[in-house]
C-alpha positions in Angstrom: 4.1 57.6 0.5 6.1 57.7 -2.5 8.1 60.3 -3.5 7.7 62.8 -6.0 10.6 62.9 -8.9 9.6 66.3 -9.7 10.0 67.9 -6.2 13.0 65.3 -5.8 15.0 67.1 -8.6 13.8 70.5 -7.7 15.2 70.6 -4.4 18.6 68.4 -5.7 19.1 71.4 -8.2 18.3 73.6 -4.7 21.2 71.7 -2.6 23.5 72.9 -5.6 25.2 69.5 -4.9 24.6 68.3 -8.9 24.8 70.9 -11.8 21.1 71.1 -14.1 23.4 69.7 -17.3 24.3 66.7 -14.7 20.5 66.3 -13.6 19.6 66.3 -16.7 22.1 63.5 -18.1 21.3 61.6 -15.2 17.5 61.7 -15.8 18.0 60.6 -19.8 20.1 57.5 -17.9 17.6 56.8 -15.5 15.1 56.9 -18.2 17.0 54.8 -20.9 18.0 51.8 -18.2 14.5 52.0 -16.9 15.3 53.1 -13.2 14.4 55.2 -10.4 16.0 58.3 -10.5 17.2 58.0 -6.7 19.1 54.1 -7.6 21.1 56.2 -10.5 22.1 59.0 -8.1 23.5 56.7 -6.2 24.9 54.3 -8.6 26.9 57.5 -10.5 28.2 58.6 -6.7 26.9 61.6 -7.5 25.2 61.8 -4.4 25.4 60.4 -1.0 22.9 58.0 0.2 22.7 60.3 3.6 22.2 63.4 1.8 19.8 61.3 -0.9 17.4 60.2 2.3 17.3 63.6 4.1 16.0 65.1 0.6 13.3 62.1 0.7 12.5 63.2 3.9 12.0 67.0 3.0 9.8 65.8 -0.1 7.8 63.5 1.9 7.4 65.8 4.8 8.5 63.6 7.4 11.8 63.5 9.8 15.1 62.5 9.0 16.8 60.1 11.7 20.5 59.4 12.1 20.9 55.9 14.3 24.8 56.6 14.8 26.2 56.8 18.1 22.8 56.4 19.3 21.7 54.1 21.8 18.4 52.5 22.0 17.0 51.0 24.5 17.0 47.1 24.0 13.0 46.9 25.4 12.2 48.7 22.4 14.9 47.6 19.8 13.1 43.8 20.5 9.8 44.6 19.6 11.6 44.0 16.2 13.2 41.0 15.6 16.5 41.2 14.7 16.0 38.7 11.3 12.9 41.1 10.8 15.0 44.3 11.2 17.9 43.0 8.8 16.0 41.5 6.0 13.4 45.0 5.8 16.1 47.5 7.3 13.4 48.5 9.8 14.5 49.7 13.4 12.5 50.6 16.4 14.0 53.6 18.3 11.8 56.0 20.4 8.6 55.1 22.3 6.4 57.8 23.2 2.7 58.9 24.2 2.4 59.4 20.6 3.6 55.8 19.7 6.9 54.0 18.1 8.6 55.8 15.9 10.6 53.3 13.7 13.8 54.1 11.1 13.0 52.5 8.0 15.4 53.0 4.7 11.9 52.5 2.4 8.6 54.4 4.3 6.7 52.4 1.6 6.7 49.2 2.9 3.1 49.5 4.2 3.2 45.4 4.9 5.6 45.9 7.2 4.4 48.8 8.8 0.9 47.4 9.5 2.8 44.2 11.1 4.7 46.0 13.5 1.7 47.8 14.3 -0.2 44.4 15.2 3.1 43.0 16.6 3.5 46.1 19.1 -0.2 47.4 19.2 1.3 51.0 19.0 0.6 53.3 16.9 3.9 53.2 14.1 5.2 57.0 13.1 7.8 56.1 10.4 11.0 58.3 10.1 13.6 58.0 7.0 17.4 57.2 8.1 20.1 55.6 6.3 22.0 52.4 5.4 24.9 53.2 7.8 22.3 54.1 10.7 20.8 51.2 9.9 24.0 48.9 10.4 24.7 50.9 13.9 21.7 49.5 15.2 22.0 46.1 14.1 25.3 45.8 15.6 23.1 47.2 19.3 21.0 43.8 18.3 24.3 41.9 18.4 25.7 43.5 21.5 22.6 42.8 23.5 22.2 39.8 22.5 25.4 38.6 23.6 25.0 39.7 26.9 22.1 37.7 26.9 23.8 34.6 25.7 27.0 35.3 28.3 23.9 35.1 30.8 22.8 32.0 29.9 26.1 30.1 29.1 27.3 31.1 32.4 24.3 30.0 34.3 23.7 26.7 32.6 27.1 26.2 32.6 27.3 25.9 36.0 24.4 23.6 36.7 26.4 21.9 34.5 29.3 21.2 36.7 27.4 20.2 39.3 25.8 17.4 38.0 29.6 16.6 36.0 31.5 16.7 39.2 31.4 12.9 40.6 31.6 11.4 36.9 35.0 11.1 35.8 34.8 7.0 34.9 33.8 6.5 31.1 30.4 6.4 30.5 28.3 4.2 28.6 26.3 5.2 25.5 23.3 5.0 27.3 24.4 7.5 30.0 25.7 9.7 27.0 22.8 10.3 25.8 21.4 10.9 28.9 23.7 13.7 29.0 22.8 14.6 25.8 19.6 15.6 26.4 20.2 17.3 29.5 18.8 20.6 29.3 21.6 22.7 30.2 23.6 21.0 27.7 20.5 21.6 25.3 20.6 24.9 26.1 24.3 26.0 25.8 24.3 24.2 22.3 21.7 26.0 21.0 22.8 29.1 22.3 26.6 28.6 20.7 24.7 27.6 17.8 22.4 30.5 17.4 24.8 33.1 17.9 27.4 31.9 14.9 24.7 32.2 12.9 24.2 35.8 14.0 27.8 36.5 13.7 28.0 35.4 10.4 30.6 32.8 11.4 31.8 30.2 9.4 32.8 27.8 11.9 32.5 26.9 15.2 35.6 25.4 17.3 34.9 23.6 20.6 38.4 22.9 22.0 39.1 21.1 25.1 41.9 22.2 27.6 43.8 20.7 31.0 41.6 23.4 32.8 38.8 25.0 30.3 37.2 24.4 27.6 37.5 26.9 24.6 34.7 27.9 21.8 35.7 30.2 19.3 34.1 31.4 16.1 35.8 32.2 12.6 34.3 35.3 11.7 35.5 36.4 8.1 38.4 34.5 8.1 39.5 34.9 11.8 39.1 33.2 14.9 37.6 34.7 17.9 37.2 33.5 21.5 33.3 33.1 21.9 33.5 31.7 25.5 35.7 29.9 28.1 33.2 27.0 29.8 34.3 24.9 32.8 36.0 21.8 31.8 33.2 19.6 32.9 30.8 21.0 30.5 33.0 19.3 27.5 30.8 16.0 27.5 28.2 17.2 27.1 28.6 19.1 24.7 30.7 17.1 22.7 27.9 14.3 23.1 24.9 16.8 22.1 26.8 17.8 19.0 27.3 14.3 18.3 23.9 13.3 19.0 22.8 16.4 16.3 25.2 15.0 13.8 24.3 11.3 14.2 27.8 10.4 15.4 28.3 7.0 17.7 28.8 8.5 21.0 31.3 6.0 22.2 33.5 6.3 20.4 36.5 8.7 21.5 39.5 6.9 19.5 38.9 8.1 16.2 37.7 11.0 14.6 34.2 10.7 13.2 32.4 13.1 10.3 28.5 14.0 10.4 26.1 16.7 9.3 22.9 17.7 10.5 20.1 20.7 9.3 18.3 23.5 11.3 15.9 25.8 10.3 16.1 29.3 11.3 13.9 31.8 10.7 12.9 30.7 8.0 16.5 30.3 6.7 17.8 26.8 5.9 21.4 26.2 7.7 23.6 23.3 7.2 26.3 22.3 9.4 29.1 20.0 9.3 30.5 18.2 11.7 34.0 16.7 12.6 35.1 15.0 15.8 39.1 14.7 16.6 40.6 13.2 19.5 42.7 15.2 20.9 45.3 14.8 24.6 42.4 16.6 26.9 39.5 14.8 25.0 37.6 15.5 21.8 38.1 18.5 19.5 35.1 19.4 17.7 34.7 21.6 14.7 31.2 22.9 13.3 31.5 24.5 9.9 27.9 26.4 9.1 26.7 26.8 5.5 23.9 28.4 5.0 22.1 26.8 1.5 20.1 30.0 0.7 23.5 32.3 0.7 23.9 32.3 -3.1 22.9 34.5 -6.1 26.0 35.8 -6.3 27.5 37.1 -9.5 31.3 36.9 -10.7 31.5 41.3 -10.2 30.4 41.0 -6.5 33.0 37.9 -5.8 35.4 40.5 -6.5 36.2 39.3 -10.6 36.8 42.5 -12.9 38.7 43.3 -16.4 40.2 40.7 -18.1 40.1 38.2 -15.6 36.0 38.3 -15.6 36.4 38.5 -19.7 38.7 35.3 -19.4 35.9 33.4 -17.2 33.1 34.6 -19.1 34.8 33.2 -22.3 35.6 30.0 -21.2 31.9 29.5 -19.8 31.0 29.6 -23.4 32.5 26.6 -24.4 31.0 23.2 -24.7 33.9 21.4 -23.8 36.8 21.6 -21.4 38.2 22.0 -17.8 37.3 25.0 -15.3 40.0 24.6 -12.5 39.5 27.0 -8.9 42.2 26.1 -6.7 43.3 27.7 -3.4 43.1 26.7 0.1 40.4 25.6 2.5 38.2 27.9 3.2 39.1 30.0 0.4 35.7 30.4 -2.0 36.3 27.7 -4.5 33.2 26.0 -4.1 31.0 29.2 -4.4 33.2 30.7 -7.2 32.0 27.4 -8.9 28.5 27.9 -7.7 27.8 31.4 -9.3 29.3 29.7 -12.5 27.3 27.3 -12.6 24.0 29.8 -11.7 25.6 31.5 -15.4 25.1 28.1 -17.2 21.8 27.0 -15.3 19.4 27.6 -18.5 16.5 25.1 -19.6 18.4 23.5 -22.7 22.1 21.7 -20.6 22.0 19.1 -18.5 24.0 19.7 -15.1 25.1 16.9 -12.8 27.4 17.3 -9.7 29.1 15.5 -7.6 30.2 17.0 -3.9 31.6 16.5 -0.2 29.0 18.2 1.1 26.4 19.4 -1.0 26.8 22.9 0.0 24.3 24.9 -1.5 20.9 22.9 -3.2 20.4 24.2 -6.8 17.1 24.1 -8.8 17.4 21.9 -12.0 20.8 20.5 -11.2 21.2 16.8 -10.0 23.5 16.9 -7.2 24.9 13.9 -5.8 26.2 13.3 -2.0 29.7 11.6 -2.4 29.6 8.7 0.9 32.9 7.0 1.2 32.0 4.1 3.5 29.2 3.0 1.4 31.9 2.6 -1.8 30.1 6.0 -3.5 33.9 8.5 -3.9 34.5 11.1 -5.9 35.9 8.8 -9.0 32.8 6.4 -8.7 30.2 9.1 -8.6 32.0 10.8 -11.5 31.6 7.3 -13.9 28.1 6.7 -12.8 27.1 10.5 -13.7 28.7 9.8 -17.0 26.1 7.7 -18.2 23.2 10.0 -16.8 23.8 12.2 -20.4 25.2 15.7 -19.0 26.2 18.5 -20.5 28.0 20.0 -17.8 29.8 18.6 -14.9 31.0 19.6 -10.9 33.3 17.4 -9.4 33.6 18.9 -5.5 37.0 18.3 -5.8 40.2 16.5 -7.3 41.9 14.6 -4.5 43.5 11.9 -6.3 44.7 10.5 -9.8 41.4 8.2 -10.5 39.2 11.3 -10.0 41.8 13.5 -12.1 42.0 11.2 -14.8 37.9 10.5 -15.5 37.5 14.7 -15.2 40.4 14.9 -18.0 38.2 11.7 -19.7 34.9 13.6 -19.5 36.2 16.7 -20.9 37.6 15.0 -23.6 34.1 13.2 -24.7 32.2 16.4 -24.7 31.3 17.5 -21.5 32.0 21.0 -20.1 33.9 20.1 -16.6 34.2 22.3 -13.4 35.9 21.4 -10.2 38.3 22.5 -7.5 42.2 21.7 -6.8 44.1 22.0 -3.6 47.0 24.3 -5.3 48.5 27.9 -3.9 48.3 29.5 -7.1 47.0 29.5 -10.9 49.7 27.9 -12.5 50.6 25.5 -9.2 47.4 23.2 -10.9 49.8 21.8 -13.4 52.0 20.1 -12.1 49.7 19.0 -9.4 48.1 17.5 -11.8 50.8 16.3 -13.3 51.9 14.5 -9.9 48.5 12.8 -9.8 49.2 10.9 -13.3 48.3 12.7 -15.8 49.5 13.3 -18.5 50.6 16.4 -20.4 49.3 16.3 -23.6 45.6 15.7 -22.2 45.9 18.8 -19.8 46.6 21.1 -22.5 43.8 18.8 -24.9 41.3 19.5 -21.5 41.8 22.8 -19.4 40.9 25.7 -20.6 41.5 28.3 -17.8 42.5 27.9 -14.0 41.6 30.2 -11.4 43.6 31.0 -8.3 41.3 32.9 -4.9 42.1 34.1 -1.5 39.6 35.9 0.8 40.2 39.0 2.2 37.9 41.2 4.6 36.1 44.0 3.4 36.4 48.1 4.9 33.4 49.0 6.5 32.6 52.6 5.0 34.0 54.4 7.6 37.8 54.0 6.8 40.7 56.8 6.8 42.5 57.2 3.5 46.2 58.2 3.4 48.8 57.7 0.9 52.0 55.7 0.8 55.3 57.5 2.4 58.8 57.0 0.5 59.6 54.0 3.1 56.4 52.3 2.2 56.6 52.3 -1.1 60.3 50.9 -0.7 59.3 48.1 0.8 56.1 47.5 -1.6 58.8 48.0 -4.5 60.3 44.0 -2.7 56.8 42.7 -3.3 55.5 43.4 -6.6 56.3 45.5 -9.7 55.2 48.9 -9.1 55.3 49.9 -13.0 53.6 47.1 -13.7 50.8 47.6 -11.4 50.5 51.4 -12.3 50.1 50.5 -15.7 47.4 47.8 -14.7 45.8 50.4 -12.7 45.6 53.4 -15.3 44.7 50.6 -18.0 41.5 49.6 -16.4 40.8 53.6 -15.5 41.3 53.6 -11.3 43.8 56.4 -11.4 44.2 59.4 -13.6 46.9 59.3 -17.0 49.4 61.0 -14.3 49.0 59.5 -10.9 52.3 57.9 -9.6 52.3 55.6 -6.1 52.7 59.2 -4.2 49.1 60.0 -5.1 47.0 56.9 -5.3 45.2 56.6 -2.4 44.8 53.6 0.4 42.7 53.1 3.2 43.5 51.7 6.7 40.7 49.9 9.2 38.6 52.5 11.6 37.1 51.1 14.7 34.1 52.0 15.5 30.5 50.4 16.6 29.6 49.7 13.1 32.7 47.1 13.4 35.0 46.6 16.6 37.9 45.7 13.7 37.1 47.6 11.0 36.1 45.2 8.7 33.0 43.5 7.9 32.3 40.6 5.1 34.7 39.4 2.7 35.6 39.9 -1.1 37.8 37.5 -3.1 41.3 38.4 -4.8 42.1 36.1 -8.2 44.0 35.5 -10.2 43.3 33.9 -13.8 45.3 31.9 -16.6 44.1 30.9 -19.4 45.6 28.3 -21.4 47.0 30.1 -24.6 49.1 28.6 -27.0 52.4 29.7 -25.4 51.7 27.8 -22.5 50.3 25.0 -23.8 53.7 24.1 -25.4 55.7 25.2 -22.1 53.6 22.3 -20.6 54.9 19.7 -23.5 58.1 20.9 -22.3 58.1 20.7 -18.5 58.4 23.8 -17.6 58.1 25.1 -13.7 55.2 26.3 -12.2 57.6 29.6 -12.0 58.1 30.1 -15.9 54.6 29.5 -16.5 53.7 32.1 -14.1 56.0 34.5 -15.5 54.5 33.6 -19.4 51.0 34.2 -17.8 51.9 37.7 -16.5 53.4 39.0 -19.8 49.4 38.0 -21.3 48.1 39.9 -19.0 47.3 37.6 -16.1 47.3 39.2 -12.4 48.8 37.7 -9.9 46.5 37.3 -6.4 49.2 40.0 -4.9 48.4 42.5 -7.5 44.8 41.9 -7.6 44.9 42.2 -3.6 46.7 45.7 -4.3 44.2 46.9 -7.1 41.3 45.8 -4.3 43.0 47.9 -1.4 43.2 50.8 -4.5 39.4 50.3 -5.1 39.6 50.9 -1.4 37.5 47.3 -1.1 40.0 46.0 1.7 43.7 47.1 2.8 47.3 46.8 2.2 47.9 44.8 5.6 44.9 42.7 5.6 46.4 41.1 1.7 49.3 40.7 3.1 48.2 38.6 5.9 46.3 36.9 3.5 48.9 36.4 1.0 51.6 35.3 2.1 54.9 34.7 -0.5 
């Protein structure tokens, strides 16, 4: 069923929603870059997406459906699975006499079709909908879902404490992993388990309490209570975990570190594990990685202008230091990652070497640092130096011995990327500079330093207002509001005449797409590259604050401003960079 262009454009030109002479450009594009008419349409934002499908529909002769606000029943949602739905945008809505009618985004997909059709053994009548109806329904997956796993948690939990009640004496391994394999405990794992994956979570926290016990999920950034389990369930849990992550069960004194591997639908997921003792028992953290989550590239992490320019630059040298620094948690590693994706080509030699391996690379030998064995960062890094590489990732800097064979590699030829524990771009110096080393070989070695937060991303269906006298006031305390106006009409965002009065921002909506308003994350950067200028303001020893201010009069951003130029872009909001960035 695909769709013809020729009755596409004629009823586009009938909508009167583009001009012919803009049709007509548009087509020459489409033609030039090799795409589907429909992709440029979109691309330009010359047309929306909703108004784009129900033209499809009229061509192709078949219904246009709209998913939002509409609730299906969950008998007829599951006869889709929820990875199935997500990955093909394929929705089951409406069973009748006549058969299942299903919203798909692409009535094409004829493989997908004839498998629900054997799946269901109804007969499939495909309707066209949209991306946003689309999302509606997958959040109905979601909601369902957790009802389901509320069901389960409480009912196992509770078997649970009956069999926990009379054992309050330590127990022995033995009897641990007893527990361990309980199937309640089995049970409530996976469950916990299975639905941070399907919240896109990025770590699980397992908290014990006087009276409770406490999971909560990190969800973009934030933490959210997932469930509140009897106090008695903690061992078990706690010892299943362990048990998963290869940990010694008996031991309750000292914190322990372990990772373990699932496979989920056909998606590898990695998790790492971290055991704390804590007054009411052991703490236990789960962060989740999932190791086929890349193919990022610099523009969707949220890099533009002349920071992207300044990266891009520095990736084309064969010698040198790539720093990203920021907090836990904040990107570093995958910033790094999608670098390195750049510089993956037949002819370089890449070698790595990381606490975890987070995400597995094809034709790049990565190397697991294990402390207790003797193999650190520092050790790794002086072994890989004799494998012959072009290009090297150290995890991370943590102390002077690792610092100082990164500054050595760099200076022998090697291209050198890694990560620093610093709050901004030019805080990396004098880190570094605390760790030992000296002066002269950072400005011999790093060629450009990158600075990240994360902030969450609008969900399409935000309210945009503009900044009030007071508001702008108090922005004026934060940043400079020339400045940024420039920065803004510079990279073309806002007309020649805008002033802060008429460039628009965007505030959070609540709505079933998103019970917040947000939904994903994007990054904010800033990025300095080592000129001249500041290479001999390093000789001298001058503060992190100087060097700031010399990297913002050649043109660096600061994370503030390029927080402010995302909420402009209308990527995330004023109040969520705020929270993030904090000065």
């Amino acid at each position: 069923m695909q769709v013809n262009e020729e009755q596409l454009k004629k009823v586009i030109l009938e909508s009167k929603l583009i001009s012919r002479s803009e049709l007509d450009a548009l087509i020459k594009k489409a033609e030039t870059k090799k795409q589907k008419l429909d992709n440029i349409l979109l691309s330009e934002g010359k047309i929306s997406e909703t108004d784009l499908k129900r033209m499809e529909a009229f061509v192709l002769e078949i219904p246009f459906i709209s998913l939002v606000n509409k609730k299906i029943d969950f008998s007829i949602l599951s006869l889709i699975p929820e990875p199935i739905a997500r990955n093909h945008n394929i929705i089951a809505y409406k069973k009748s006499e006549k058969g299942l009618e299903v919203a798909m985004l692409d009535v094409d997909d004829l493989p997908m079709i004839d498998f629900i059709k054997k799946r269901s053994g109804e007969k499939i009548l495909p309707r066209l909908t949209d991306s946003v109806s689309i999302k509606a329904a997958l959040v109905q997956y979601r909601k369902s879902l957790q009802a389901d796993f509320d069901n389960i948690i409480q009912k196992e939990s509770i078997s649970l404490k009956t069999v926990s009640k009379k054992e309050d004496k330590e127990k022995t391994e033995k009897e641990l992993k007893a527990l361990a394999e309980d199937l309640p405990v089995i049970k409530i794992v996976d469950s916990l388990i299975f639905h941070a994956i399907l919240q896109n979570a990025s770590d699980i926290h397992i908290e014990p309490g006087e009276n409770e016990l406490t999971v909560r999920y990190r969800i973009d950034g934030i933490l959210h209570d997932a469930m509140i389990l009897d106090k008695n369930t903690a061992p078990g849990i706690t010892t299943r975990i362990k048990v998963l992550a290869n940990l010694k069960l008996d031991e309750k004194r000292l914190p322990q570190d372990g990772r373990f591997k699932i496979d989920q639908n056909g998606e590898k997921v990695s998790f790492r594990v971290s055991t704390l003792p804590t007054f009411y028992g052991e703490k236990t953290v789960v962060r989740i990685l999932k190791e086929n989550a890349h193919g990022f590239s610099l523009e969707s992490l949220g890099f533009h202008g002349e920071g992207l320019e300044r990266i891009h630059d520095s990736l084309k040298q064969k010698v040198g230091m790539v720093l990203a620094t920021g907090p836990t948690g904040s990107g570093k590693t995958t910033t790094l990652y999608t670098m390195l994706e750049i510089l993956n080509r037949p002819e370089v030699n890449i070698s790595t070497v990381e606490d975890p391996i987070e995400y597995q690379m094809p034709r790049v030998n990565q190397t697991q640092v294990k402390p207790e064995i003797g193999l650190t960062f520092a050790n790794g890094l002086r072994s890989l130096l004799r494998q012959d590489p072009d290009i090297i990732m150290v995890g991370e800097i943590r102390d002077g011995e690792t610092a100082g064979l990164a500054i050595n590699a760099s200076l022998t030829g090697h291209l050198v990327l890694s990560t620093i524990h610093t709050n901004s771009a030019s805080g990396a110096i004098p880190r570094l500079i605390d760790m030992g080393v000296l002066p002269f070989l950072i400005i011999s070695t790093v060629k450009t330093i990158i600075a990240q937060r994360l902030v969450r991303r609008l969900v399409s269906s935000k309210e945009k207002y503009f900044l009030s006298a007071d508001e702008i006031k108090n922005l004026v305390k934060l940043i400079d509001l020339d400045r940024m106006l420039l920065i803004l009409k510079n990279e073309k965002i806002i007309g020649p005449k805008d002033t802060w009065e008429t460039v628009p921002f965007y505030k959070p909506v609540k709505n079933n797409e998103s019970p917040d308003g947000y939904s994903s994350r994007i990054g904010i950067h800033e990025v300095l590259k080592v000129t001249a200028s500041i290479k001999e303001m390093i000789i001298r020893g001058s503060s992190q604050d100087e060097l700031e201010a010399q990297a913002k009069k050649e043109g660096m951003m600061t994370i503030l401003e390029d927080g402010v130029f995302q909420a402009v872009l209308g990527n995330t909001s004023l109040e969520e960079v705020f929270r993030v960035v904090s000065e």
